[in-house]
N, C-alpha and C positions, 0 to 999 in steps of 0.2 A: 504494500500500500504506500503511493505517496502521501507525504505527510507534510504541511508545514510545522518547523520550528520555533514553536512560537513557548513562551515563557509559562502559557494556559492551556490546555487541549481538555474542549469539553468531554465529559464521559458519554454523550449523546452518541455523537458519529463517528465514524470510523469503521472501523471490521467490522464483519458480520459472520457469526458462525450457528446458522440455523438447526436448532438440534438444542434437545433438553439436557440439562445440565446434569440431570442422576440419570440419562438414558442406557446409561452403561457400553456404549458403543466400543465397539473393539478397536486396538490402536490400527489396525488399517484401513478399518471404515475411515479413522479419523483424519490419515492423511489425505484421503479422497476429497474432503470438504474444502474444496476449493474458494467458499463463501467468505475463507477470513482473508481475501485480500480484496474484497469488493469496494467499493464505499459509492453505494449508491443515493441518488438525489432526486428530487420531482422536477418533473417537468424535463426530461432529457429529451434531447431533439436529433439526436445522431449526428453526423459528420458534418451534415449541412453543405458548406459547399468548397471542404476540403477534399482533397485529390487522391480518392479511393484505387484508383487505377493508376500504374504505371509500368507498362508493357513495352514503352520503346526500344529502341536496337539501341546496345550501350558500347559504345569503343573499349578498347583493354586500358589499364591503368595507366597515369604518365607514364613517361619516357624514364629509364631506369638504367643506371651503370653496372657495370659488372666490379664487383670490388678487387683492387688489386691482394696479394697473399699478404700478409703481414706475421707480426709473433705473434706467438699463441693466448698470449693474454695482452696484448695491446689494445688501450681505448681505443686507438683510430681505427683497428678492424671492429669492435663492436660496434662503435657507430656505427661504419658501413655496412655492417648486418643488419642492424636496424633499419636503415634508409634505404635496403635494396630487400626488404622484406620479405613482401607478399605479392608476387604480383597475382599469382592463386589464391588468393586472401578469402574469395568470396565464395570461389569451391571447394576450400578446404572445408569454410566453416558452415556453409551446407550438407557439405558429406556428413556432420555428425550431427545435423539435427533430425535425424530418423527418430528418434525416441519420441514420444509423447509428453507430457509434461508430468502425467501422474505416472509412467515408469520413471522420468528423471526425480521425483521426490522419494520413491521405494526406501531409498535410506535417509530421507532427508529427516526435517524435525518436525512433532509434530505441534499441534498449538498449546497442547499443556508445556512442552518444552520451553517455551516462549512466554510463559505466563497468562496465556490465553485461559481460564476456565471457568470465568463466569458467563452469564446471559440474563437476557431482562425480562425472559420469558419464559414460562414453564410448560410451553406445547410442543409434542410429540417431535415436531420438524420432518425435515427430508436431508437428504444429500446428495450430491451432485458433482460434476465436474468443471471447472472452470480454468477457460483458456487449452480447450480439448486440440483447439487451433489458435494461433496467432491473431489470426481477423476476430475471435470471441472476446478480444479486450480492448476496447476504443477509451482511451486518453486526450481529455484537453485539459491543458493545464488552466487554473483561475488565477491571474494576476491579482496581486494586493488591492489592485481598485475595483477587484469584480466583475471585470472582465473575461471571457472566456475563449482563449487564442483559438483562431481558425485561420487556414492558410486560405485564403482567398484571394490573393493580389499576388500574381507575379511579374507585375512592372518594375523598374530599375528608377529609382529618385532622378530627376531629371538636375545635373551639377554638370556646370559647363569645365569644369576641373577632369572631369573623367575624359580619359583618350577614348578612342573610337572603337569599336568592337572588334575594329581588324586586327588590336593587337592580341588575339588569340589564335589569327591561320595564317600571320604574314610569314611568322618563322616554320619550317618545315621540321620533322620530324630528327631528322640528321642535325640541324645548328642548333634545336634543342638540347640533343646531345651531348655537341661542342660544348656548349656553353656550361650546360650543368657538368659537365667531368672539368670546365675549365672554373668555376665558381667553388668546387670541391676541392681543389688542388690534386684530381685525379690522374692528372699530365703533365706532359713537361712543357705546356703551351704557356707563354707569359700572356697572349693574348688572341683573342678569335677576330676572323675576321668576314664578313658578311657582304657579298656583292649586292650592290641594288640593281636591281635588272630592269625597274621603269624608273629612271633617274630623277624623280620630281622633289620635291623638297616635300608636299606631304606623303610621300611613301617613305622616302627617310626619316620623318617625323614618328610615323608610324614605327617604324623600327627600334627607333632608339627609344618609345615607349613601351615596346612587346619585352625589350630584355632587360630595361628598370621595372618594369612590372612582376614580370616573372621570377628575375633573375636578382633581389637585392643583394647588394652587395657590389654588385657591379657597375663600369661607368663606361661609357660607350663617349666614342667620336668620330666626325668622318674624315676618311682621308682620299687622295687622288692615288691612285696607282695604275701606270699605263694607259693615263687615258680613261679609266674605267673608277668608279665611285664605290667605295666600301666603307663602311659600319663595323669601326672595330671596338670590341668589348675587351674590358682590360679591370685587373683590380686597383683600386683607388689607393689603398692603405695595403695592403701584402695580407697578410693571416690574420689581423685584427680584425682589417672589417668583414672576414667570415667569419672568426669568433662571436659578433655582435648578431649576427645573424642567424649563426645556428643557436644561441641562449636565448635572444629575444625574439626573434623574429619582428622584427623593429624597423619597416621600413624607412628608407631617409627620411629626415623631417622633414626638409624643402618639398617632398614628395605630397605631400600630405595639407590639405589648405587649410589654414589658419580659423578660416568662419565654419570651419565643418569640424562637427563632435567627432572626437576620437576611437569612435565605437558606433560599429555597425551593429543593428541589432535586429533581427530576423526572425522569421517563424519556421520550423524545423516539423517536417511531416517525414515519419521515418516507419519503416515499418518491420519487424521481427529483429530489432539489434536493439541492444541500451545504448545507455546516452554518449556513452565515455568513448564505446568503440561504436558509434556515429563520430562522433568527433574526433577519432583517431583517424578515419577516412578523409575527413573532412580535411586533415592540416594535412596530411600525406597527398594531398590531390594539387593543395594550397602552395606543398612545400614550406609549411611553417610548420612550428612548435605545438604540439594541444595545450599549452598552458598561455595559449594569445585568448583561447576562447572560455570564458563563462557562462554559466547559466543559473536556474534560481532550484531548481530539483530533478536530481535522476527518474528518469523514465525506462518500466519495464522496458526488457526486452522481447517476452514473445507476447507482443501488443502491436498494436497500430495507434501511435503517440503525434500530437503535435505539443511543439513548447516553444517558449519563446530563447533565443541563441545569442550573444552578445559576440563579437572580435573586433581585438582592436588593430583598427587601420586597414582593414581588408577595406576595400572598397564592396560596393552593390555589386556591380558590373560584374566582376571576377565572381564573387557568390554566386549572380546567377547563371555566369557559366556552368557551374556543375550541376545544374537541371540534364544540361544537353550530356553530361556523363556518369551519369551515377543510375543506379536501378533501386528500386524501395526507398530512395530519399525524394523528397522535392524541397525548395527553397522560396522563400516567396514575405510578403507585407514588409520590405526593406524602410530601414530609417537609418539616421544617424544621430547618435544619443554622446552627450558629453559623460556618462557613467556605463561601468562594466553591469552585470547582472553579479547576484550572491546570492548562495544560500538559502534560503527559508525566504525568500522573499514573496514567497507566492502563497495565496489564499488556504487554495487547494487542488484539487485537480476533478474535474467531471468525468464519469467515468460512463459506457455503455456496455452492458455485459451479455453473454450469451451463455447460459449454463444447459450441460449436456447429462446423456444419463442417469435423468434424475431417476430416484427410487423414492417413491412417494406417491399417497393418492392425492387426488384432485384438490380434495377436501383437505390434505395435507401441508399442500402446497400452497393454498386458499388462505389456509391460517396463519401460514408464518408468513406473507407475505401484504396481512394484514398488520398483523403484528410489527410488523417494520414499518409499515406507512404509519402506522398509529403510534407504535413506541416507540419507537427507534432503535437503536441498539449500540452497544458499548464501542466506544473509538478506541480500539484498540491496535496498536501497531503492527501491521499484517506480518505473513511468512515472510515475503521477497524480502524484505528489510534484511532478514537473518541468514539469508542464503541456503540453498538446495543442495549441499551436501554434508558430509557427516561432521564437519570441522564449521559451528558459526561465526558469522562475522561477528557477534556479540564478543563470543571467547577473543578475537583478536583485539579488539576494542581495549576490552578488561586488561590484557597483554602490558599492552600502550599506555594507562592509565597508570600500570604498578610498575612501570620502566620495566621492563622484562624483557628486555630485545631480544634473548637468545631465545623465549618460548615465542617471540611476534614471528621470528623468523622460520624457527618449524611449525607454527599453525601454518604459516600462508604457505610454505613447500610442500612440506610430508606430505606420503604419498594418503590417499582416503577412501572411501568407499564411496559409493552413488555417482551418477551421471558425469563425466566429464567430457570434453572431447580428448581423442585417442594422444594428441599430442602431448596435453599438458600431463597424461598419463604418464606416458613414456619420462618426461622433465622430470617427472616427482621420482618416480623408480631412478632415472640417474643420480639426482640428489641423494636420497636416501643409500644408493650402493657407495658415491664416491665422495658428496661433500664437496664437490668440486663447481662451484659457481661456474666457471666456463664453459665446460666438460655438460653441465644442465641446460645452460642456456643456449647448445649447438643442436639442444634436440628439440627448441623451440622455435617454430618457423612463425609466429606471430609474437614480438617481443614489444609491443608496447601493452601487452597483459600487466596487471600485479608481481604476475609472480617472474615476466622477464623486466620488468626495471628493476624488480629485487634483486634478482642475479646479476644484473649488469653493476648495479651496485655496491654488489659485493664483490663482485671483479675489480670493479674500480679501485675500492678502497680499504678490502680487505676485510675478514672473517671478525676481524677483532674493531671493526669500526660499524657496526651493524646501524647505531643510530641516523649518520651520513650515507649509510646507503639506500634504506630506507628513505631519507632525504628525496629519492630520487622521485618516490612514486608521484605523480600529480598531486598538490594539497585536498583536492574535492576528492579522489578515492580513499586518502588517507582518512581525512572527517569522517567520510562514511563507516570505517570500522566505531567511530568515536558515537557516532550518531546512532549505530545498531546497538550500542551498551547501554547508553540512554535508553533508548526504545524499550530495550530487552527488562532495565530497570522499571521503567514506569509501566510496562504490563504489567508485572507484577508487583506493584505498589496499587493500582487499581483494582487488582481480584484480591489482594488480602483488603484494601479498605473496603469492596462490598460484602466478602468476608464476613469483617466483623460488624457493620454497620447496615447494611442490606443497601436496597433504593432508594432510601430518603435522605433526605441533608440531616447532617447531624451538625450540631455545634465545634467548631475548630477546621467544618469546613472549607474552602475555600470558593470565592465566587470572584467573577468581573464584574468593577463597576468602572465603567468605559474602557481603561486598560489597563488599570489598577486593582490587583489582585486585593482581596478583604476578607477577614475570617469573618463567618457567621457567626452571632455571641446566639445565649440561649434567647435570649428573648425576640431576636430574626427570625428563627427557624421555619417557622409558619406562612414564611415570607416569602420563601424561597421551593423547586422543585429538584430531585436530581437532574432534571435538565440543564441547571444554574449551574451547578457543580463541575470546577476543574479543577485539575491537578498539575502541577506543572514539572517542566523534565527537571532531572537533574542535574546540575551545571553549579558554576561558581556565583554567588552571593542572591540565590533564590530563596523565596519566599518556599516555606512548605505548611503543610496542616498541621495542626495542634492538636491533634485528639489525644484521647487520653491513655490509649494503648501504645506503647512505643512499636507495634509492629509496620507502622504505617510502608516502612519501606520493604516490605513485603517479605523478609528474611532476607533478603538484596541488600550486602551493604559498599556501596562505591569507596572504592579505595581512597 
């Protein structure tokens, strides 16, 4: 379930897990209930007039070098590993989505594991499957101001700053090459050089924008040779101004016009990938860093997600080139904003469901489905939070919080039980036989994972610097183990507070009055429904409740 972060989270909304609390169901009925990662809302209207279909004819990925040999544990061949990837990236990771969703949970956890075990209802319920397909879970995220992102616009801002679209087919396949093995220092070239073949001053113009655009870092000029007009690229600064390039991805600043926001910020219609590797595609396409792009909350992966995308300094124009190259993305409602996107900045998210297999009568289904329109049901922090195999991201979370590097670092390798794909398998088994970060990370053919920055990190810096390698991962994947401990804590701070106090407010409650947290004294109580009632996460200088039981934190106690 996405969730915003917010200080209060009502007990009202959130997960739903249809099904009587002493029904006694068996622990693999239990995993089938797909229900706790729902969070449905009235009045849903579907995709409306987001872009359901995408069937067009895709070209193969950029243009891509062959890395030269290097040592065997030298950064500059891991780089190159990394930046000559995947060009298979997308049938690898098709090939191992054959499983289902409810075989990928077989081992996973179930909702009592997560603190999930109350409900607001005491009827019989059903169960069912959810997310049997990818198209069964429709995502839009709700911005802070209660707006509900829809890709409907794919026009380009109109800025007389932007060069012209030719500089995406003036260069051919081959000077792309050039240039990028010459912007890498992947030859002995000092500089490339580009004949102009219709000699005009705006097709030079064009030129020398395709390869500042494409190619930062680089500085072009023309010269006369023989008679004949050429466009040569050449580095400005030697190995700095690709150092600046490959950390920040930082276009020039002269590049970039003064009256226009620093930050593109876009609507992202993606469909069976999360968010992180959407955006690992995205800057691999871009040629820049994933840490240029922000956003305000991760999105399942086997869903059909729009949300809104922040980068800085990309332009529109380039964005919406990768329409014309990408399958299961579209790009689209372009602006430019003087701030990045963060974290929990978003309301919530809209969700549209399709549940399969149910087992249940009519009259079953009837009821709990009343029961939800009428009472609603406890927001509690779904499964995906905690991940679908046998090691949760909670446990890593907890890791991180007790400084534990040497346990952060075997949760996220050792090898585990349930669903992986075949690769990262293989990675865990060489970990676990040799220890040997390189030796792991050669049997990973997609290393902007978790578990290949780790490695590469640990190659970098060594077994005994674990903290710094770690460093490596993206900040948003790291929070998230941070944010699953949270999560993992406050479910079960909300089933021991109903626990001991059932559905009604009690006194030491907590409630919002506009967005100021307030305990309920005895003489409120009458004032107020479990509706009112939140709790909030666990974090540095929060408010908490005052009841009179110290178990409020649910046997959970944060380090």
């Amino acid at each position: 379930m996405e969730m915003t972060e917010m200080t209060g989270v009502s007990l009202k909304r959130g997960a739903l897990v249809v099904e009587d609390n002493d029904s006694g169901v068996p622990a693999e009925e239990t995993k089938k209930q797909k229900f706790s990662e729902c969070n449905l809302t009235k009045g849903q209207d579907g995709l409306q007039n987001d872009f359901l279909s995408i069937s067009e004819d895709v070209p193969g990925p950029p243009d891509t070098v062959s890395a030269g040999k290097g040592g065997e544990n030298s950064e500059a061949q891991l780089e190159d590993e990394e930046e000559e990837e995947e060009d298979g990236l997308s049938e690898v990771c098709e090939e191992e989505e054959s499983e289902s969703f409810a075989d990928m949970m077989k081992h996973g956890l179930t909702e009592a594991d997560v603190g999930i075990t109350k409900f607001v209802s005491s009827h019989q319920g059903f169960s069912g499957i959810l997310k049997e397909r990818y198209s069964d879970f429709v995502v839009h995220e709700i911005g802070k101001d209660g707006r509900i992102s829809h890709l409907n616009d794919l026009s380009i801002p109109v800025d007389e700053e932007d060069p012209s679209e030719d500089v995406f087919t003036v260069l051919t396949a081959e000077e792309k090459q050039r240039l990028e093995e010459l912007q890498l220092f992947k030859n002995k070239e000092t500089s490339v050089a580009i004949e102009v073949i219709e000699d005009t001053k705006e097709k030079r113009t064009v030129i020398h924008q395709a390869i500042k655009s494409l190619f930062p870092g680089l500085e072009t000029k023309t010269e006369d040779r023989e008679g004949k007009k050429y466009i040569v690229a050449y580095h400005a600064a030697g190995k700095k101004a690709l150092a600046k390039v490959r950390t920040a991805a930082d276009p020039r600043k002269h590049s970039w016009p003064k009256s226009r926001g620093s930050y593109c910020h876009f609507v992202l219609y993606k469909e069976n990938k999360d968010t992180m590797d959407a955006i690992n595609v995205l800057s691999r396409y871009l040629r820049v860093k994933p840490n240029i792009f922000s956003y305000m909350g991760t999105k399942d992966k086997r869903a059909i997600t729009v949300q809104e995308i922040a980068v800085l300094k990309i332009t529109a124009q380039r964005l919406a080139h990768l329409n014309k190259c990408l399958m299961n993305f579209k790009l689209g409602n372009f602006s430019y904003q003087k701030k990045p996107l963060k974290l929990g900045e978003l309301q919530g998210n809209h969700f549209t469901v399709v549940l399969r297999n149910i087992t249940g009568t009519d009259d079953q289904v009837q009821q709990a489905m009343n029961s939800l329109k009428e009472i609603g049901f406890i927001n509690y922090y779904g499964m995906q939070r905690f991940g679908t195999t046998a090691v949760p991201t909670y446990q890593v979370g907890r890791a991180i919080l007790q400084n534990s590097w040497t346990e952060v670092m075997d949760l996220i390798l050792k090898p585990r039980s349930g669903a992986e794909k075949g690769y990262l398998v293989k990675c865990r088994e060489e970990w676990a036989k040799t220890k040997d970060p390189t030796a792991a990370l050669r049997k990973l053919p997609v290393k902007r994972c978790v578990e290949g920055q780790l490695l590469r990190g640990l190659s970098k810096y060594g077994m005994k610097n674990i903290v710094s390698a770690f460093g490596i991962i993206p900040r948003n994947n790291r929070l998230m183990y941070i944010h699953s401990y949270q999560s993992y804590v406050w479910n079960n701070m909300v089933s021991k507070r109903i626990e001991d106090y059932g559905l009604k407010p009690v006194p030491g409650d907590l409630v919002l009055k506009g967005a100021t947290p307030t305990y309920i004294e005895e003489d409120d109580v009458n004032n107020y429904s479990i509706h009112d009632v939140v709790m909030p996460l666990p974090g540095f200088d929060v408010i908490y409740p005052k009841h009179k039981s110290p178990e409020t934190t649910g046997g959970v106690h944060p380090p």
